[in-house]
N, C-alpha and C positions, 0 to 999 in steps of 0.2 A: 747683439740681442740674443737670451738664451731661449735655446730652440723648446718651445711649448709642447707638451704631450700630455694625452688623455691622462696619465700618470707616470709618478716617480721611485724609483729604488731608493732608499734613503739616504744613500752616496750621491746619486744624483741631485734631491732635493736639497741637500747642504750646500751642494756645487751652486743650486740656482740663490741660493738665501744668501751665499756670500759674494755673489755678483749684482746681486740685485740691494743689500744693504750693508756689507761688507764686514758682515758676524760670522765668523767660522761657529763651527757646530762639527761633532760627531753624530754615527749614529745613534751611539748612548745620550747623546743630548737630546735630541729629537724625541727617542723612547720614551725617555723620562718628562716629556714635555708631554706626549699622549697620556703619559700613567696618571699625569697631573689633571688631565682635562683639556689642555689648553692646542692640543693637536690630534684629528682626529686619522686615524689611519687604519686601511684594507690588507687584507693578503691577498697575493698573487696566486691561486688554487693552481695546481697541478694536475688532472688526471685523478683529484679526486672522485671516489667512489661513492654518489650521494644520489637521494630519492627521494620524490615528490608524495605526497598521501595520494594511495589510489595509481604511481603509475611504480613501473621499473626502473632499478637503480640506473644509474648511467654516470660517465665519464663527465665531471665537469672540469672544464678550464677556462677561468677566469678571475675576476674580481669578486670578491664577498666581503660585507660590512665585518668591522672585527669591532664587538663591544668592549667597551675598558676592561669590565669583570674578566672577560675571556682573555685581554691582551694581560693582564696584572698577572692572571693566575699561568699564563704562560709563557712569562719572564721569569715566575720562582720554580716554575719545574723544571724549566729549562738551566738554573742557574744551578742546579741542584745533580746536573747533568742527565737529565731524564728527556725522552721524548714525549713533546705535547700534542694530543691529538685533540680536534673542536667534534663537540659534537651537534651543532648544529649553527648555521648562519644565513643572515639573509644577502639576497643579488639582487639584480633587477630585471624586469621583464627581458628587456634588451640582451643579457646576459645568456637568457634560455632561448632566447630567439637563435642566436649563433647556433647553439646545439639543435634547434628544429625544432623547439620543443614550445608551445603556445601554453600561454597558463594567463588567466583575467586578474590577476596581482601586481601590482606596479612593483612590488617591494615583495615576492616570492620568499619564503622560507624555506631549507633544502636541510635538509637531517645526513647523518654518516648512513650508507650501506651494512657497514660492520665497525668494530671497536676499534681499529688502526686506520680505516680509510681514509681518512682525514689528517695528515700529519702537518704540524705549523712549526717552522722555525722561523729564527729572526730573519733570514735571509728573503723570506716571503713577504714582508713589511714591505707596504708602498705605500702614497699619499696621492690621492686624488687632485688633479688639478685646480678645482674651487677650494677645496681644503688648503693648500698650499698657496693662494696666491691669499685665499685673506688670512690665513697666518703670519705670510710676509709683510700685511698690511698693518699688521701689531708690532711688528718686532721694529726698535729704536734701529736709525738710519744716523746716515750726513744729516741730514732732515732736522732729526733730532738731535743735532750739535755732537754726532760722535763723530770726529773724525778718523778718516780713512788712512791707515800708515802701511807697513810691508803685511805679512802675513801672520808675521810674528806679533805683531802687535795689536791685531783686531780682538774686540773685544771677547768675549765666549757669548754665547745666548743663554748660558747658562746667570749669567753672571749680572743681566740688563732684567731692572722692572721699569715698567713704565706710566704714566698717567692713566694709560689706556685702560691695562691691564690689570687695573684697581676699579677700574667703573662698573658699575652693574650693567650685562650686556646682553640682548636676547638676539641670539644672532641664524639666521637659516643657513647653513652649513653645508651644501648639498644633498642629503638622504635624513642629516639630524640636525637637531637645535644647538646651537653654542652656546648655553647659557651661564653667565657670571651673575653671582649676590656672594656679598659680603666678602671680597678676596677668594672666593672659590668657584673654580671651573668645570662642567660638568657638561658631556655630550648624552643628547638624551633623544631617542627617537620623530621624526616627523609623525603624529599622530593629528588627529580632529582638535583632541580636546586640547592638545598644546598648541594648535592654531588661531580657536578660540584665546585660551589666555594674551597670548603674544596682541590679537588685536586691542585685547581691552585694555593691555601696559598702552598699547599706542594710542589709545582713548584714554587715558588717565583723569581720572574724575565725570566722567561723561555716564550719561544715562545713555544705554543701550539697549534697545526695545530689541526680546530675543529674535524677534523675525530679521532684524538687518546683521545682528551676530552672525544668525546662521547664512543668511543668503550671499554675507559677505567671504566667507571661507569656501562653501556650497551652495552656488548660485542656482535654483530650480528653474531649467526650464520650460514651457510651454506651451501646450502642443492642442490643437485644434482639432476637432472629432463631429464626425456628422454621423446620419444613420448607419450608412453601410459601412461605417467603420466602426461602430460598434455594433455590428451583427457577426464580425469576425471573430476566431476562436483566437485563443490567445498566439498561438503557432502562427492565423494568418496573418494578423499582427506583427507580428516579428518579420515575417516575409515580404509585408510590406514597407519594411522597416521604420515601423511605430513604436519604438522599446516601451515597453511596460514601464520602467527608470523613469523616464522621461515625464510621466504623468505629473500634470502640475495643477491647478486652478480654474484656467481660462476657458475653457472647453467646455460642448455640451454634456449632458446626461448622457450616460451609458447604458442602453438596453440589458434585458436579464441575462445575453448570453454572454454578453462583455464582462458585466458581472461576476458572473462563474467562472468563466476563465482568469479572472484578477483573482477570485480567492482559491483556485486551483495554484496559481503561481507563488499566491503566499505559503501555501502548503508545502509550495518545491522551497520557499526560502526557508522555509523551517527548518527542512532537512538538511539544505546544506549548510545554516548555524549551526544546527547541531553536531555536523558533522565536524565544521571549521573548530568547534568547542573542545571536542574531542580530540584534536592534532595541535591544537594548545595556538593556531592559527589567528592570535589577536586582530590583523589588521583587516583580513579575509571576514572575518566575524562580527565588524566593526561596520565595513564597507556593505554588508549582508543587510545588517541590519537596518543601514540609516535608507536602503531603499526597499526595503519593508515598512520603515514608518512612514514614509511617503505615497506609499499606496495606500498604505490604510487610513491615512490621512485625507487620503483623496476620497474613499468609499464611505467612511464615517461623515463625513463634508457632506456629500450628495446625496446620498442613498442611505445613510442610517444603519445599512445592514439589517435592516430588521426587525431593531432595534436591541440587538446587542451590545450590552453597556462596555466592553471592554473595549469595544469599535467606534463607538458612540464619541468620545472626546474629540474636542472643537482640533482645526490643524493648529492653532496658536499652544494648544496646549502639549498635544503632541511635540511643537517642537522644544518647545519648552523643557518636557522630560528629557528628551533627549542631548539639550545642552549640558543641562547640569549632572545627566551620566556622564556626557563625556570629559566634561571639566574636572568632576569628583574621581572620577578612576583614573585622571592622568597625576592629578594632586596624590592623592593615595601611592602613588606608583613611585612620584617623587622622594614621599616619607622614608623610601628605604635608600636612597642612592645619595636624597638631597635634603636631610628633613630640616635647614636650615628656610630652605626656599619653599617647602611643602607650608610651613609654620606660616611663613608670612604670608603666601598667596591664601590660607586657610581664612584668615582677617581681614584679608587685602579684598578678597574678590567674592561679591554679591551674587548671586543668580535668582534668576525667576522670570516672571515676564518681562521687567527690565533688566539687565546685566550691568554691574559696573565694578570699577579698580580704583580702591580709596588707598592709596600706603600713608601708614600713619607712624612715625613723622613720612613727610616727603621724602621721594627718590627719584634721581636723577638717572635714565636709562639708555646704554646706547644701541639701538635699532636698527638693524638694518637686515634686507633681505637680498 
């Protein structure tokens, strides 16, 4: 049995791919299999010298996502014999944890200190252990009628397509999506709105009323309120640990000092979108927002506000906006990396207060999370 690890050096992940289906591979094979889409792979940071918005540079060492763009453009300058330096990539909270460092991002974005801190060679390439074990689950086996001879004889992976790998595929990948349309493969970030999509491929032809879209990705839950918890400021609130987030439906009215404290909070969410907007912080700004629209979803709902029309909107519609921003901005985003699949999801997929996925002709999709 080959010994399992958090992750692999790409010497190593050959070593498991031809134990495990008995296709020898390089590491040029492999590369060329990321460049293509169809393998998604990290670098090993060293003692890079990178910084957060708001704190001091520091020493990281560990795993960071490596986007195709960045991996493609740092095979030709590399090949050119130049050194490639990144200037920016994202890790995971866990990642800044090791260094002590606390930050509310599952998916943290980390910038260079200076224009060299950052240095990537091939040698820094590794593959994640979920990346790696369902890439071995594509690749043609015994399984697949290839049989197994000396070493000299196994097939290249370069050299095997397979049924699989012709299907159109929406696949969760660890940190990204693996997505295949029309014979092409493309890793494309974990976002809202590509969670939405991926459910509605898995509804296929189905009316989906936006409240079950959204509660199906971002379940709201709900949280019960009496007097004296809404006579508390928003600080005591939290102390009590009543998160603001949290505010859903079910619950009584909120006295006027609750009130004010809830739109004191929106005021702090403003600032840190605006702030998140300005550090170019998509996910931070994303995450910002969707529990800004749930509070004021909840205010507009109960209390009217005042009757301020901008606050005023029912939560149905509320979430409403908010699906087909996020659907529209991940489609849009696609147009540049994937506009084959941008096109079709464009015609394919309905939004409004019902949501649905019509592909016209039919398509046959394989799923899995």
């Amino acid at each position: 049995m080959f010994e399992k690890k958090q992750y692999y050096f790409l010497r190593e992940a050959a070593q498991r791919i031809l134990s495990e289906t008995g296709l020898t591979c390089t590491n040029e094979d492999l590369i060329t299999k990321a460049r293509e889409g169809e393998l998604f792979l990290h670098a090993s940071a060293s003692n890079w010298l990178v910084k957060l918005p708001g704190k001091e540079p520091f020493q990281f060492t560990g795993l960071c996502a490596l986007e195709r763009t960045f991996l493609i453009a740092a095979i030709q300058t590399i090949e050119k014999g130049e050194q490639f330096y990144l200037t920016d990539f994202s890790t995971t909270r866990d990642e800044l944890i090791r260094h002590a460092i606390q930050y509310d991002d599952d998916f943290p974005s980390l910038m260079r200190a200076s224009e060299k801190s950052c240095p990537l060679t091939l040698t820094d390439l590794v593959v994640k252990q979920d990346s790696l074990v369902d890439f071995i689950e594509r690749c043609p086996s015994k399984e697949n009628n290839i049989t197994k001879t000396d070493s000299t004889d196994h097939p290249s992976i370069q050299e095997q397509s397979t049924e699989t790998e012709l299907c159109n595929r929406f696949i969760l990948a660890g940190e990204y999506w693996q997505i295949t349309f029309n014979q092409k493969t493309v890793m494309v970030k974990n976002t809202k709105g590509i969670q939405y999509i991926d459910y509605l491929i898995r509804n296929k032809r189905k009316e989906i009323h936006v409240s079950e879209l959204c509660n199906a990705i971002d379940p709201q839950e709900t949280v019960q309120t009496n007097n004296s918890l809404s006579k508390m400021t928003l600080e005591q609130l939290n102390d009590e640990g009543f998160s603001v987030s949290n505010l859903g439906t079910g619950f009584d009215l909120l006295d006027k000092n609750a009130i004010a404290s809830l739109k004191l909070y929106i005021e702090q969410l403003d600032d840190q979108i605006e702030e998140a907007n300005e550090f170019d912080n998509i996910e931070k700004k994303e995450k910002l927002e969707s529990e800004k629209e749930r509070i004021v979803a909840r205010l507009s709902a109960d209390m009217g506000l005042a009757g301020k029309s901008r606050l005023s909107t029912s939560p149905i519609e509320k979430i409403r906006k908010n699906v087909e921003k996020r659907v529209s901005t991940d489609i849009n985003k696609l147009q540049k990396s994937f506009p084959d699949f941008a096109d079709h999801l464009k015609t394919a997929i309905k939004t409004g207060t019902t949501c649905k996925y019509t592909p016209v002709p039919d398509l046959i999709w394989g799923l899995l999370k």
